[in-house]
NUZA-620677 format. One record per residue: residue number from 1; residue in one letter; x, y, z of N, C-alpha, C in turn. Coordinates in steps of 0.1 Angstrom, whole numbers, plus 2048, in hexadecimal, padded with zeros to 3 digits. Layout:
ATOM_i_aa_n_xx_n_yy_n_zz_ca_xx_ca_yy_ca_zz_c_xx_c_yy_c_zz
ATOM_NUM_a_X_Y_Z_X_Y_Z_X_Y_Z .
...
end
This chain:
ATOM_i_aa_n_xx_n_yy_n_zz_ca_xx_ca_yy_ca_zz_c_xx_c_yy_c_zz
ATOM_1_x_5B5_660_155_5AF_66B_15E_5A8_664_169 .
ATOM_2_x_5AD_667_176_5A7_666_181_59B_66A_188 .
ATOM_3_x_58E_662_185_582_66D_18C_57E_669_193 .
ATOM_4_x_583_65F_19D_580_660_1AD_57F_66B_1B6 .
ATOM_5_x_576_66D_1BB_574_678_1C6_57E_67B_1D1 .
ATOM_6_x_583_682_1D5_58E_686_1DD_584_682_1EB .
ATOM_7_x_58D_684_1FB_584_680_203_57E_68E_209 .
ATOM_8_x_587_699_204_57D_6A4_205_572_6AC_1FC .
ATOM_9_x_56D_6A1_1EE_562_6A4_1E8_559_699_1EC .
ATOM_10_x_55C_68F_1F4_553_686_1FA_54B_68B_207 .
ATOM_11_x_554_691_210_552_69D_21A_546_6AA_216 .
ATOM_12_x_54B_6AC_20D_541_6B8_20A_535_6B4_205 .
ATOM_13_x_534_6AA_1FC_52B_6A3_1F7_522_69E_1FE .
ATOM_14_x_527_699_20E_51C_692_219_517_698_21F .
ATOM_15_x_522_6A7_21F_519_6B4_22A_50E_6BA_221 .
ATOM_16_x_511_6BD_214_506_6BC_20C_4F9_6B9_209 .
ATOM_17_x_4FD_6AB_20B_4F3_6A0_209_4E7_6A0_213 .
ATOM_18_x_4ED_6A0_220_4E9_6A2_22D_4DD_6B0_230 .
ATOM_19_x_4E2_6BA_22A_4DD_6C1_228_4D0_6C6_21C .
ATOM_20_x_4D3_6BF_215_4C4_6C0_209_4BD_6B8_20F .
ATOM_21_x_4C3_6AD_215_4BA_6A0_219_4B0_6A9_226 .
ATOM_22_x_4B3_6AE_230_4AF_6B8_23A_4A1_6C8_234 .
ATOM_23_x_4AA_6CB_226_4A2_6D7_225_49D_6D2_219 .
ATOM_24_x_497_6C9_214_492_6C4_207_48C_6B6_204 .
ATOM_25_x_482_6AE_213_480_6A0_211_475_6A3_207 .
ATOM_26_x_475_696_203_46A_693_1F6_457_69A_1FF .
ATOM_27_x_455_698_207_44C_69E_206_44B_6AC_208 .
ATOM_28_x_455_6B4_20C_455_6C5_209_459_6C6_1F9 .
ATOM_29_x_45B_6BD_1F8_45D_6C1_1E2_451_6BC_1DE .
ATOM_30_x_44B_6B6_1E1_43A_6B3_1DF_434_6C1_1E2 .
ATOM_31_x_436_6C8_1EF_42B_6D4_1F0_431_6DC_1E8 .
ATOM_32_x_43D_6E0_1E9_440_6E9_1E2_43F_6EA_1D2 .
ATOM_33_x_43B_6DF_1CE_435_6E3_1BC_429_6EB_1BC .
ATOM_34_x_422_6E9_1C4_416_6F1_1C8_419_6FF_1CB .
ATOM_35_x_421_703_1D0_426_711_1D4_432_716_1D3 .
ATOM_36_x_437_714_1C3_449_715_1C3_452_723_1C3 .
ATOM_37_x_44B_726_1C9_456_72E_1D4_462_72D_1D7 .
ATOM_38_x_46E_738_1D3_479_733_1D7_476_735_1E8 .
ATOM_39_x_47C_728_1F0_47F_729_1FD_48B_735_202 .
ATOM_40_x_48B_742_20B_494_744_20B_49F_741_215 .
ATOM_41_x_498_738_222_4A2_731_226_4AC_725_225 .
ATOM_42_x_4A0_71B_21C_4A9_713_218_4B8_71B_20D .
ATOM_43_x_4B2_725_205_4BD_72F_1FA_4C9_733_204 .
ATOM_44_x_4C7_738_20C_4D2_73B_21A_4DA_72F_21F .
ATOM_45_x_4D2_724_221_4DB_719_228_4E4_716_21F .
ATOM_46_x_4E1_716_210_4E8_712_207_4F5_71A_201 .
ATOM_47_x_4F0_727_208_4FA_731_205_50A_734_211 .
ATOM_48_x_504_72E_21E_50A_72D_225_516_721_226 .
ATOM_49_x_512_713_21F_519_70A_21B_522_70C_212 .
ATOM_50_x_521_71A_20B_52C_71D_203_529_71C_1F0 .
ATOM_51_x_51D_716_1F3_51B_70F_1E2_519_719_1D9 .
ATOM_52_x_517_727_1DE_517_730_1CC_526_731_1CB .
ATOM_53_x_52B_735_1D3_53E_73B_1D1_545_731_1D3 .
ATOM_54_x_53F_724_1CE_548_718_1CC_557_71B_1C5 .
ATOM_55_x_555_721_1B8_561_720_1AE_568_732_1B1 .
ATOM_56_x_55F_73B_1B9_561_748_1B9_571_746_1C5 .
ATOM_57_x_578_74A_1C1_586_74F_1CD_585_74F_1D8 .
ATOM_58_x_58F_74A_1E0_589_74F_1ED_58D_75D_1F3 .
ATOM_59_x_595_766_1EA_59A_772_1EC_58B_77D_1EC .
ATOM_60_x_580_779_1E0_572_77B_1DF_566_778_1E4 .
ATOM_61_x_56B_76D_1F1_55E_769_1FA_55D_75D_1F9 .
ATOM_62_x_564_757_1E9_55F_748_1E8_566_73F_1ED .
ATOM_63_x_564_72F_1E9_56F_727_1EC_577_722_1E6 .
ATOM_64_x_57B_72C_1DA_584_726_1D3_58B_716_1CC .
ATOM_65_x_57E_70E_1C9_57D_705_1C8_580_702_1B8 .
ATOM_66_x_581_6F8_1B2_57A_6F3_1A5_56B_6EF_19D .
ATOM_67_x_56E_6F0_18E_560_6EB_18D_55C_6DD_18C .
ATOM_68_x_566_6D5_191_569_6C8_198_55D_6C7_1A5 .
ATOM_69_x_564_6CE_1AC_55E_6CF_1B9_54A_6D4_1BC .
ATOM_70_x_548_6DD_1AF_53E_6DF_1AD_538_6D8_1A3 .
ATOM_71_x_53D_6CE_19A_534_6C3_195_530_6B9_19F .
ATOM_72_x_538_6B6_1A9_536_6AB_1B2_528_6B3_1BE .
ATOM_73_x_529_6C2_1BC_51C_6C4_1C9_511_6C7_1C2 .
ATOM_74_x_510_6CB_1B3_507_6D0_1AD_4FD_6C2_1A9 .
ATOM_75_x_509_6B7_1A8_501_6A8_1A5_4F5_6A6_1B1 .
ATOM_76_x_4F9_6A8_1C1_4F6_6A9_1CB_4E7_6B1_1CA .
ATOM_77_x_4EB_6BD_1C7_4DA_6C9_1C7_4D3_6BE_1BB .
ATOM_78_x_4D5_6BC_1AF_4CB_6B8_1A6_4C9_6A4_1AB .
ATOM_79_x_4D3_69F_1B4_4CB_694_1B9_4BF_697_1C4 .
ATOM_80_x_4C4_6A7_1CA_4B5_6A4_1D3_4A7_6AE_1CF .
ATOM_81_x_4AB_6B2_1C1_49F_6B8_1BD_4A1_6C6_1C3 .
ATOM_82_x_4AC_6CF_1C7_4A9_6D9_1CD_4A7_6E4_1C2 .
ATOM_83_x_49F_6E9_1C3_497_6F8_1BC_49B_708_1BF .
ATOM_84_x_49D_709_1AF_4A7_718_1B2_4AC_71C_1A7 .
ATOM_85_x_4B1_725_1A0_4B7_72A_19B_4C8_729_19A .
ATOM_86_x_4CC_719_19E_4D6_719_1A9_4E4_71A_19F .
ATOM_87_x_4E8_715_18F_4F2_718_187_4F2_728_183 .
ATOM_88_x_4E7_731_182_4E8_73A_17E_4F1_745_189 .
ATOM_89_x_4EA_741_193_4F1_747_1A4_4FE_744_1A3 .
ATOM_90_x_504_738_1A1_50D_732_1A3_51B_73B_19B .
ATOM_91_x_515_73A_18B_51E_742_182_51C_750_182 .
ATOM_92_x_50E_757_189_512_765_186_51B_768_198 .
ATOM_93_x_51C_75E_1A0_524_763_1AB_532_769_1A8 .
ATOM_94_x_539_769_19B_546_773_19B_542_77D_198 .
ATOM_95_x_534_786_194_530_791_18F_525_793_197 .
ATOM_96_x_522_792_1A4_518_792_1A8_51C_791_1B5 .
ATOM_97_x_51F_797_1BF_52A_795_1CD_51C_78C_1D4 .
ATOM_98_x_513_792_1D3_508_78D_1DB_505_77E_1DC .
ATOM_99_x_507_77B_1D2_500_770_1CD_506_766_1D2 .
ATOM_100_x_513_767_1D9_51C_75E_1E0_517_75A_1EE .
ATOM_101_x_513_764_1F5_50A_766_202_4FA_763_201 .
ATOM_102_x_4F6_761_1F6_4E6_75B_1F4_4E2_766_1F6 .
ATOM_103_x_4E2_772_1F9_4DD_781_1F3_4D4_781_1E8 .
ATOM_104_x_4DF_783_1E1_4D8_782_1CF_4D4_775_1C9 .
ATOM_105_x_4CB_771_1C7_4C8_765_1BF_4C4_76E_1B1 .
ATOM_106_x_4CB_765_1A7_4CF_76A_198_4C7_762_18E .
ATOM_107_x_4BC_767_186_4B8_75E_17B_4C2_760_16E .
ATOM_108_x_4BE_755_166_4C2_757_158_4B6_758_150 .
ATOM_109_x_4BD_765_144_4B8_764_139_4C1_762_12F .
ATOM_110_x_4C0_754_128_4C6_755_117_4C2_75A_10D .
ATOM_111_x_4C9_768_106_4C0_769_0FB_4C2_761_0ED .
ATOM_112_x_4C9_756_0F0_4C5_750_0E3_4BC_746_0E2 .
ATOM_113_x_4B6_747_0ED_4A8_740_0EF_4A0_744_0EB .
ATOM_114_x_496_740_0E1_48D_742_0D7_47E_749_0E2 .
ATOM_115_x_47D_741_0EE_470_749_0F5_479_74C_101 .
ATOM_116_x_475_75C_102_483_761_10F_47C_75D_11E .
ATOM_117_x_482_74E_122_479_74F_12C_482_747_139 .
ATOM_118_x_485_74D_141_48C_74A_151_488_746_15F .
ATOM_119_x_48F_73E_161_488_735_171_488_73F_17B .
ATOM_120_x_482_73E_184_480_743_192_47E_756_18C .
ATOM_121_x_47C_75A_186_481_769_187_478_772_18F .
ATOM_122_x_46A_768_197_464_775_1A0_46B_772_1AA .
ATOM_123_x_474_767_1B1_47E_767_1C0_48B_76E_1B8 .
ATOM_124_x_492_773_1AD_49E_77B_1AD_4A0_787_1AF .
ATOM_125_x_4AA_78B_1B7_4B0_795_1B5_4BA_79D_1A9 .
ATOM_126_x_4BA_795_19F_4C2_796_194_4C0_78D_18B .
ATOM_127_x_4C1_796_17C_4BF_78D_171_4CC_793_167 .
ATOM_128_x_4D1_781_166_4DC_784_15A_4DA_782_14F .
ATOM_129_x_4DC_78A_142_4D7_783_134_4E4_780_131 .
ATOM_130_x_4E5_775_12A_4F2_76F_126_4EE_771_112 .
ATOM_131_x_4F6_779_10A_4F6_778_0F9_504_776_0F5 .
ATOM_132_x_501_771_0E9_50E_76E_0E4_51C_77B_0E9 .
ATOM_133_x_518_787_0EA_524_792_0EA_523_792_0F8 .
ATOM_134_x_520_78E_104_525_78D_110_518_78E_118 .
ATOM_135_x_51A_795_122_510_792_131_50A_79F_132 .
ATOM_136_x_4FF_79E_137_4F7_7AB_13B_4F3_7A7_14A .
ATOM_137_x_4EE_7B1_151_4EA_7B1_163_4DE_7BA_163 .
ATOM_138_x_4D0_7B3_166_4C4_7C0_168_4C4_7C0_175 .
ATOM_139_x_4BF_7C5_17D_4B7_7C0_18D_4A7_7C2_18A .
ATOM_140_x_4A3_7BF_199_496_7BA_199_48D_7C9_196 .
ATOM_141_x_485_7C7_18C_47B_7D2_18A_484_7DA_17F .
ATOM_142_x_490_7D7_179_493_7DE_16B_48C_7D0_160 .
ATOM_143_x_485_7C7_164_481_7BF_156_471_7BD_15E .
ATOM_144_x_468_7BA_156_45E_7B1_155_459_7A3_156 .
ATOM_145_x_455_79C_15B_455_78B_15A_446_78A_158 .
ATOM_146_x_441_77E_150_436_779_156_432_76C_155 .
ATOM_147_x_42F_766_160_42E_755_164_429_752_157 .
ATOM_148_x_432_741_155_42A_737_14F_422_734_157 .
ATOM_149_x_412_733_155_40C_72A_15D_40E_71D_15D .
ATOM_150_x_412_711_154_416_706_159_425_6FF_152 .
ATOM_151_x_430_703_15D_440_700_15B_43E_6EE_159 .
ATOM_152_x_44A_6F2_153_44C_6E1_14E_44F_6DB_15B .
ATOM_153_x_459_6DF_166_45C_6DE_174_453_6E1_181 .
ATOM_154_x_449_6DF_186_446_6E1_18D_448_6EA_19A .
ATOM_155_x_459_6E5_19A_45D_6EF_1A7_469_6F7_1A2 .
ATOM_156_x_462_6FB_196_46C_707_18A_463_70E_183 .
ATOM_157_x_45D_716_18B_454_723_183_45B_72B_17B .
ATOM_158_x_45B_72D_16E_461_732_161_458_73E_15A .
ATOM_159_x_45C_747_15A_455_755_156_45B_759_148 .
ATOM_160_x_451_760_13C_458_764_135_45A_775_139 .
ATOM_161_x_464_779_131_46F_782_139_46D_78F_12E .
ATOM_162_x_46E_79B_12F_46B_7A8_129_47B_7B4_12E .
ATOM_163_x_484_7B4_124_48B_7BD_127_48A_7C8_123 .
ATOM_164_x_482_7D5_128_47F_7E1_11E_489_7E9_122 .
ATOM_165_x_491_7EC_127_49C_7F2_122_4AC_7EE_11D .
ATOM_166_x_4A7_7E1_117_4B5_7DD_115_4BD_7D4_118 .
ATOM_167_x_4C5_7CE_118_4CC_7BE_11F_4D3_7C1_12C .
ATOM_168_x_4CF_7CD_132_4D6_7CF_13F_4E3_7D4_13E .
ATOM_169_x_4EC_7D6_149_4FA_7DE_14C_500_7D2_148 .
ATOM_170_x_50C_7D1_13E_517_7CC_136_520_7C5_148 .
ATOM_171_x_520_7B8_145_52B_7B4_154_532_7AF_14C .
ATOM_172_x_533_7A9_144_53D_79D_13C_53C_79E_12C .
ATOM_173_x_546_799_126_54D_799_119_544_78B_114 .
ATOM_174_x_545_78D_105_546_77F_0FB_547_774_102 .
ATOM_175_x_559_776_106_55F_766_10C_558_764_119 .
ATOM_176_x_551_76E_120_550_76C_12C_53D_767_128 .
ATOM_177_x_539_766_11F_52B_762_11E_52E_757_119 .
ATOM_178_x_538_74F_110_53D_749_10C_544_73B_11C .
ATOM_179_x_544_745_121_54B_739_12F_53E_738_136 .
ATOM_180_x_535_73F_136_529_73F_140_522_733_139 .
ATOM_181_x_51E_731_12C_517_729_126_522_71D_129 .
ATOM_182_x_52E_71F_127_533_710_126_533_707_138 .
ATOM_183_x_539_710_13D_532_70D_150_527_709_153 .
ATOM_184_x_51E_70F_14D_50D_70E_151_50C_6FE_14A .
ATOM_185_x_50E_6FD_140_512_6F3_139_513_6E2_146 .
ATOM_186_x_51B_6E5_146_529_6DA_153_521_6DB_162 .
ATOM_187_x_51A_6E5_164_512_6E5_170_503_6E0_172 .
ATOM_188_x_4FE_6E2_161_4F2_6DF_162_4F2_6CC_15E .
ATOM_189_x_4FB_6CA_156_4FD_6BD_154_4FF_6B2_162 .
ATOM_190_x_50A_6BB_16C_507_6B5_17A_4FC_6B5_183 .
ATOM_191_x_4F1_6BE_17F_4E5_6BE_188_4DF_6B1_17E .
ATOM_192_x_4E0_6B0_170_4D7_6A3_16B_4DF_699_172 .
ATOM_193_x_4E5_695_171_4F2_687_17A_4E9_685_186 .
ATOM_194_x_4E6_691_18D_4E4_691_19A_4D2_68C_196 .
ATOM_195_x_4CA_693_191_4BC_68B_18D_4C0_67E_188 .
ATOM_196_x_4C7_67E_181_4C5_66C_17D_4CA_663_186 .
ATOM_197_x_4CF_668_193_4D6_65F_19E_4CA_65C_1A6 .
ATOM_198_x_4C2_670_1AA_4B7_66B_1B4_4AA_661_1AF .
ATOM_199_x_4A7_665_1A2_49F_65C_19A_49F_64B_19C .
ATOM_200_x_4AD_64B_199_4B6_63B_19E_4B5_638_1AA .
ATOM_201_x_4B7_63D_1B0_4B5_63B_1C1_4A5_638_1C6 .
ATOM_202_x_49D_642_1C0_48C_63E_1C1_489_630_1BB .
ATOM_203_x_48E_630_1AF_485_624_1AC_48A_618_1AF .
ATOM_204_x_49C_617_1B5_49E_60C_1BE_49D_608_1C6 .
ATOM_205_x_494_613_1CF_48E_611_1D8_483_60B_1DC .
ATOM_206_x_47B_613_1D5_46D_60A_1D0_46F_5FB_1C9 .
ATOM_207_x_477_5F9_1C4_478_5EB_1BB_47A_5E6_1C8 .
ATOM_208_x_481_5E6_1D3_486_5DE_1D9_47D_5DA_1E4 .
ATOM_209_x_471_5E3_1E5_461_5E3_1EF_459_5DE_1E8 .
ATOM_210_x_451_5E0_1E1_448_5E2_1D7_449_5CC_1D4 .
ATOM_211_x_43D_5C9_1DA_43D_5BC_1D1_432_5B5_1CC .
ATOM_212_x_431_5AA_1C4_42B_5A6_1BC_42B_599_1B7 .
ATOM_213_x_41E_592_1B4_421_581_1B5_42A_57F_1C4 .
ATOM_214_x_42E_583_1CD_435_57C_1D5_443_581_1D4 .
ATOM_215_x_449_587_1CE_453_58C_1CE_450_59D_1CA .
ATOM_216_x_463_5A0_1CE_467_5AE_1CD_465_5B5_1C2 .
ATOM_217_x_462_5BB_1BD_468_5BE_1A7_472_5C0_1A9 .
ATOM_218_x_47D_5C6_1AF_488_5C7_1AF_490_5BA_1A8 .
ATOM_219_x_487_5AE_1AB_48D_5A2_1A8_489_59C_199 .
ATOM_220_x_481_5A3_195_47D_5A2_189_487_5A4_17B .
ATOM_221_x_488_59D_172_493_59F_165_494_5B0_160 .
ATOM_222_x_486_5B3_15C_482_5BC_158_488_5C7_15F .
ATOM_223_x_481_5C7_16A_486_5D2_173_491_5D3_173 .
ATOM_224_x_498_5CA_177_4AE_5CC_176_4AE_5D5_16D .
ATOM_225_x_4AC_5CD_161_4B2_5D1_155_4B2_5E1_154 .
ATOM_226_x_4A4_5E7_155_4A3_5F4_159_4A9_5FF_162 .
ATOM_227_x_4A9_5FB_16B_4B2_5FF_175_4C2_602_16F .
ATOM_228_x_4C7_5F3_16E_4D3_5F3_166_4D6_5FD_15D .
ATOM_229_x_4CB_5FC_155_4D0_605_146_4CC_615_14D .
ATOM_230_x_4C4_612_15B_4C6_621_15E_4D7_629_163 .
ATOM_231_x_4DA_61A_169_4EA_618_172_4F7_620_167 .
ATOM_232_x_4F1_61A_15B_502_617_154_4FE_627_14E .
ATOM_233_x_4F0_632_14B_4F1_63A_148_4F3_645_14E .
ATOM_234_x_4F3_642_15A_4F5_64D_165_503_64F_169 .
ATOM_235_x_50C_640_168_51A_63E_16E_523_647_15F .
ATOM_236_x_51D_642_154_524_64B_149_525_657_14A .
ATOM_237_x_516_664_14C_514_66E_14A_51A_672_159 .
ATOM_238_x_51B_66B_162_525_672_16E_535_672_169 .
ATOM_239_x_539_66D_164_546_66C_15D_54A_677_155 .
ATOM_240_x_541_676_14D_543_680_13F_541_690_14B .
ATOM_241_x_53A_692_151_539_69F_15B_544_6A4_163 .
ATOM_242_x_548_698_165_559_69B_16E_55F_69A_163 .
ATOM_243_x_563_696_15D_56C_698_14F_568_6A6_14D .
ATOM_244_x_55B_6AD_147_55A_6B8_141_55E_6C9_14E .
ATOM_245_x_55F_6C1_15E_55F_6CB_163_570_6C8_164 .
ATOM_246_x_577_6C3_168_583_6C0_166_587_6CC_15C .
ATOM_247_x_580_6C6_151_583_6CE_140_585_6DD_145 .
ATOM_248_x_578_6E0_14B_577_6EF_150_57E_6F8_157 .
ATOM_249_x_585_6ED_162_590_6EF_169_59E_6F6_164 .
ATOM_250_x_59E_6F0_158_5AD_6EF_152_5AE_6F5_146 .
ATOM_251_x_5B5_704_149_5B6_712_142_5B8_70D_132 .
ATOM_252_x_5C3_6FE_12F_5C9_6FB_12C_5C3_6EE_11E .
ATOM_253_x_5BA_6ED_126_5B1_6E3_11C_5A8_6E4_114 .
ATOM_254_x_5A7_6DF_102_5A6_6E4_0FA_59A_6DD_0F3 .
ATOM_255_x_596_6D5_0FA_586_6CF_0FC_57B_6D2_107 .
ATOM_256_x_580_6DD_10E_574_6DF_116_566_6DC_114 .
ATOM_257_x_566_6E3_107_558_6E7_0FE_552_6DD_0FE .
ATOM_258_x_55A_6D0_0F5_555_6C3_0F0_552_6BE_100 .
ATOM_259_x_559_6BB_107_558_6B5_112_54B_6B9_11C .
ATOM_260_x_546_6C7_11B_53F_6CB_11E_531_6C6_11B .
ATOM_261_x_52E_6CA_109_524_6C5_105_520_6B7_106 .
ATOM_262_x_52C_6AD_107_52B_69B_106_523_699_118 .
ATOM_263_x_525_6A3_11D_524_6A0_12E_512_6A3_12C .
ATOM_264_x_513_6AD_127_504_6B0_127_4F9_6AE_119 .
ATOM_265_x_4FE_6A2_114_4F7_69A_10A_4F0_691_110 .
ATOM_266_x_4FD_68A_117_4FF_67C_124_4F7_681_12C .
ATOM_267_x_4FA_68C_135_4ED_68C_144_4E2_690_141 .
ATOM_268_x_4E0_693_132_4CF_698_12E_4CB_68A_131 .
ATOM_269_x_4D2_682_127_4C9_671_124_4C6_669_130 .
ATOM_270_x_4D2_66B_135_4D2_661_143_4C5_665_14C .
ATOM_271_x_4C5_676_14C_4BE_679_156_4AD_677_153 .
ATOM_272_x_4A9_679_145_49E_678_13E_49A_66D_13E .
ATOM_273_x_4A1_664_13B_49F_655_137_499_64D_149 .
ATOM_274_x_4A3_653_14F_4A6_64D_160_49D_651_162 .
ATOM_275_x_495_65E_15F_48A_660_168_47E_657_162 .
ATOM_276_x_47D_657_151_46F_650_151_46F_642_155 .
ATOM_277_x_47E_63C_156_480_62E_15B_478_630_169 .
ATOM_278_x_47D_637_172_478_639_17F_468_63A_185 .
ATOM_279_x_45F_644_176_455_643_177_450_633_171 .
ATOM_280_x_454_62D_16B_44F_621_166_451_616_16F .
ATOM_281_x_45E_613_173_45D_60C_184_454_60C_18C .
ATOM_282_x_451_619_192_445_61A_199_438_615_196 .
ATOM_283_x_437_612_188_429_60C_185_420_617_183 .
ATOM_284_x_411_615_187_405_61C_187_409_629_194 .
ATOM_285_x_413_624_19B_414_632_1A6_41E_63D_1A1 .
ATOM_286_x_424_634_196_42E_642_190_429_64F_18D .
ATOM_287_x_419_64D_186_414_658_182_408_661_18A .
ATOM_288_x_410_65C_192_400_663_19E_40E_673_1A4 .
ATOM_289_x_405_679_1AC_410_687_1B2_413_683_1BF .
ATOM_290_x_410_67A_1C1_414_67B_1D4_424_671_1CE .
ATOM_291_x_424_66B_1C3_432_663_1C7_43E_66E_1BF .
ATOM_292_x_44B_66E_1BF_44E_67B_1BE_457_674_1B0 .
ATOM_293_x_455_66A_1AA_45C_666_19C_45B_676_193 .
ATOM_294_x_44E_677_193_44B_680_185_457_68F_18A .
ATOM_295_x_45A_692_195_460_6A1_197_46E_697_191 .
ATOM_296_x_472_691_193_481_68B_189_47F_68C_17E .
ATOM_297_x_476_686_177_475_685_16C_471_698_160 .
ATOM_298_x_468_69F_16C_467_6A8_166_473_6B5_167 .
ATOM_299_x_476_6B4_174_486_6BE_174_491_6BB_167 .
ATOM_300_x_490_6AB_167_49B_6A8_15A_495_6A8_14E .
ATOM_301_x_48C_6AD_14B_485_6B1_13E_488_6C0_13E .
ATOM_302_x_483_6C8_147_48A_6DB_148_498_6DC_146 .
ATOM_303_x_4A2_6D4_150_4B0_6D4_150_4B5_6D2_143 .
ATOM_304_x_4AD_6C5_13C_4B1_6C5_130_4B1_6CF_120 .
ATOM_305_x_4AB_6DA_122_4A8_6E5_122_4AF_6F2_120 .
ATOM_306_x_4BA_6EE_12C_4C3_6FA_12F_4D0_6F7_12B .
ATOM_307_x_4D4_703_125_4E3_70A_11F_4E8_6F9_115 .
ATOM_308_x_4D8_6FD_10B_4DB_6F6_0FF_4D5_6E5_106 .
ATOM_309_x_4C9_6E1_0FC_4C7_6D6_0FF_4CF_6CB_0F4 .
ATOM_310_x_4CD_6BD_0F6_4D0_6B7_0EE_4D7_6B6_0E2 .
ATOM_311_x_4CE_6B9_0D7_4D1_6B7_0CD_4D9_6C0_0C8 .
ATOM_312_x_4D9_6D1_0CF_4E5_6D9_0CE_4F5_6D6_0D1 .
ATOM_313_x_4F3_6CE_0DC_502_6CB_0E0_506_6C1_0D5 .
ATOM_314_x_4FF_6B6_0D2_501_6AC_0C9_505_6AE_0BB .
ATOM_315_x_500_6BD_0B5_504_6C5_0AA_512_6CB_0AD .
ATOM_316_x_515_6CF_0BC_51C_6D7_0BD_52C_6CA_0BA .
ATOM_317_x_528_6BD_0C3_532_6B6_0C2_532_6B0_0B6 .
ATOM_318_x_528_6AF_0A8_52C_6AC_09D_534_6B4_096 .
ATOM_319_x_536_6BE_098_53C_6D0_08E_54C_6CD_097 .
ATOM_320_x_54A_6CA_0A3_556_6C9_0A4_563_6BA_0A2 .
ATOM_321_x_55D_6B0_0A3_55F_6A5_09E_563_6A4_08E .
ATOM_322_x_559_6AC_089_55D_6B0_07A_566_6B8_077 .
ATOM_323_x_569_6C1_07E_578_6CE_07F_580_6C4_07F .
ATOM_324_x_582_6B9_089_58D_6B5_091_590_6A8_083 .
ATOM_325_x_587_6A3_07E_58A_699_071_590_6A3_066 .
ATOM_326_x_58E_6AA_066_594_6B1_058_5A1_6BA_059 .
ATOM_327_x_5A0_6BF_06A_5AF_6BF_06C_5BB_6B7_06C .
ATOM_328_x_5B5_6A9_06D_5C0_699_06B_5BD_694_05D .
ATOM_329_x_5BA_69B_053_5B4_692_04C_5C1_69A_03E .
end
């Protein structure tokens, strides 16, 4: 399997890149923990580049892309820390015409989440509850929210959520709650790829300024090694992401699931691990607010979070590993 980037996901990728780098430098993600607010301009610019109706048709508004093409820009938003509700937008854009245009910004609610509680929901126009028997759609003012006062995310205010009349108007089926989780899945694992790259990028930066006795740390044993073991877990968990969106891609393939979960086992660790690496690099400045280590480190602690953390997927791929030995056996 081929996972080099075509030269037109390298293209999109830089006009991308270009663009968070413009509406998202590290010190507007510093103020903005203080006031996390969805922006609704930056939500526009992002909608105009096409990124909710990535995978939607273009007969429907979108750009009829793959989830190829949207692992590779979604890595992009979670390397630059951008804030939003941005997979949920993403996947309710075939049920949601708005949400293609940045209109509607879409929260999620899972109800098999033990405390019912959803990002952004005082900037949505829409809330989807995803249960095992398919999808529901409220709009704003058919539910209740009320703030956590202090989100694990900073620039991810999370509310718990009150549906008193019910899980909303019926949009989708079983399989179609069933594809939403497995998508959200492959999307959210590329926003971690993407934190454990910007993570990586900070603290190679700093190693490479930052000196001591007379030299760089950069140059230091220790430090490598770190770094490194940040390198080889980030290059995997980008791998296993294009593999699982690939999977997604293809009506036809009979591992999606597994492929899915393995992606986002990989970009939880990488991204968790890379960020406290990143804070540790930094030394005594890691843990101060003005340096911006800790928003990596804490986004990939929430992300890891969503549509099943860890040790669910890792169940999920023992049960099936186990199917698959007793069917050969």
């Amino acid at each position: 399997m081929d996972l080099t980037l075509t030269a037109e996901q390298r293209a999109m990728r830089s006009t991308l890149r270009e663009l968070v780098r413009d509406l998202w430098p590290h010190d507007r993600l510093l103020a903005a923990a203080d006031a996390p607010a969805l922006d609704d301009g930056s939500w526009a610019a992002l909608a105009r580049l096409g990124l909710f109706g990535l995978t939607v048709p273009e007969g429907d508004g979108g750009m009829g892309l793959g989830f190829a093409d949207a692992a590779v820009l979604f890595e992009e938003l979670g390397r630059g820390l951008v804030p939003g509700p941005l997979v949920p937008t993403a996947l309710a854009a075939s049920v949601v015409p708005e949400a293609v245009t940045g209109k509607a910004v879409v929260a999620m609610l899972d109800v098999r989440d033990r405390i019912p509680v959803a990002e952004h929901v005082g900037s949505a126009t829409h809330l989807v509850a995803v249960n095992d028997d398919g999808l529901f759609r409220s709009l704003a003012g058919e539910y209740t929210h009320r703030p956590v006062a202090r989100p694990l995310d900073p620039l991810t205010p999370l509310s718990l959520v009150t549906l008193p009349h019910g899980l909303g108007e019926r949009i989708g089926s079983a399989a179609d709650a069933a594809r939403w989780r497995a998508e959200g899945t492959v999307l959210t694992a590329a926003l971690q790829v993407g934190v454990a790259q910007g993570a990586l990028d900070l603290a190679v930066r700093y190693a490479g300024e930052r000196s001591q006795f007379g030299r760089v740390i950069g140059s230091f044993q220790a430090v490598k090694h770190l770094l490194a073991e940040s390198l080889v877990k980030l290059d995997l968990a980008r791998a296993a992401t294009l593999v699982a969106a690939l999977a997604a891609d293809d009506p036809d393939a009979e591992d999606a699931d597994e492929a899915a979960s393995a992606a986002k086992v990989l970009a939880d660790k990488a991204a968790t691990e890379g960020g406290r690496t990143c804070v540790q690099v930094h030394g005594g400045m890691g843990f101060t607010w003005e340096v911006p280590a800790h928003l990596y480190l804490k986004r990939a602690w929430l992300l890891a979070t969503c549509f099943g953390d860890a040790d669910e997927h890792a169940a999920r791929l023992g049960a099936m590993l186990g199917r698959a030995s007793e069917s050969t056996s």
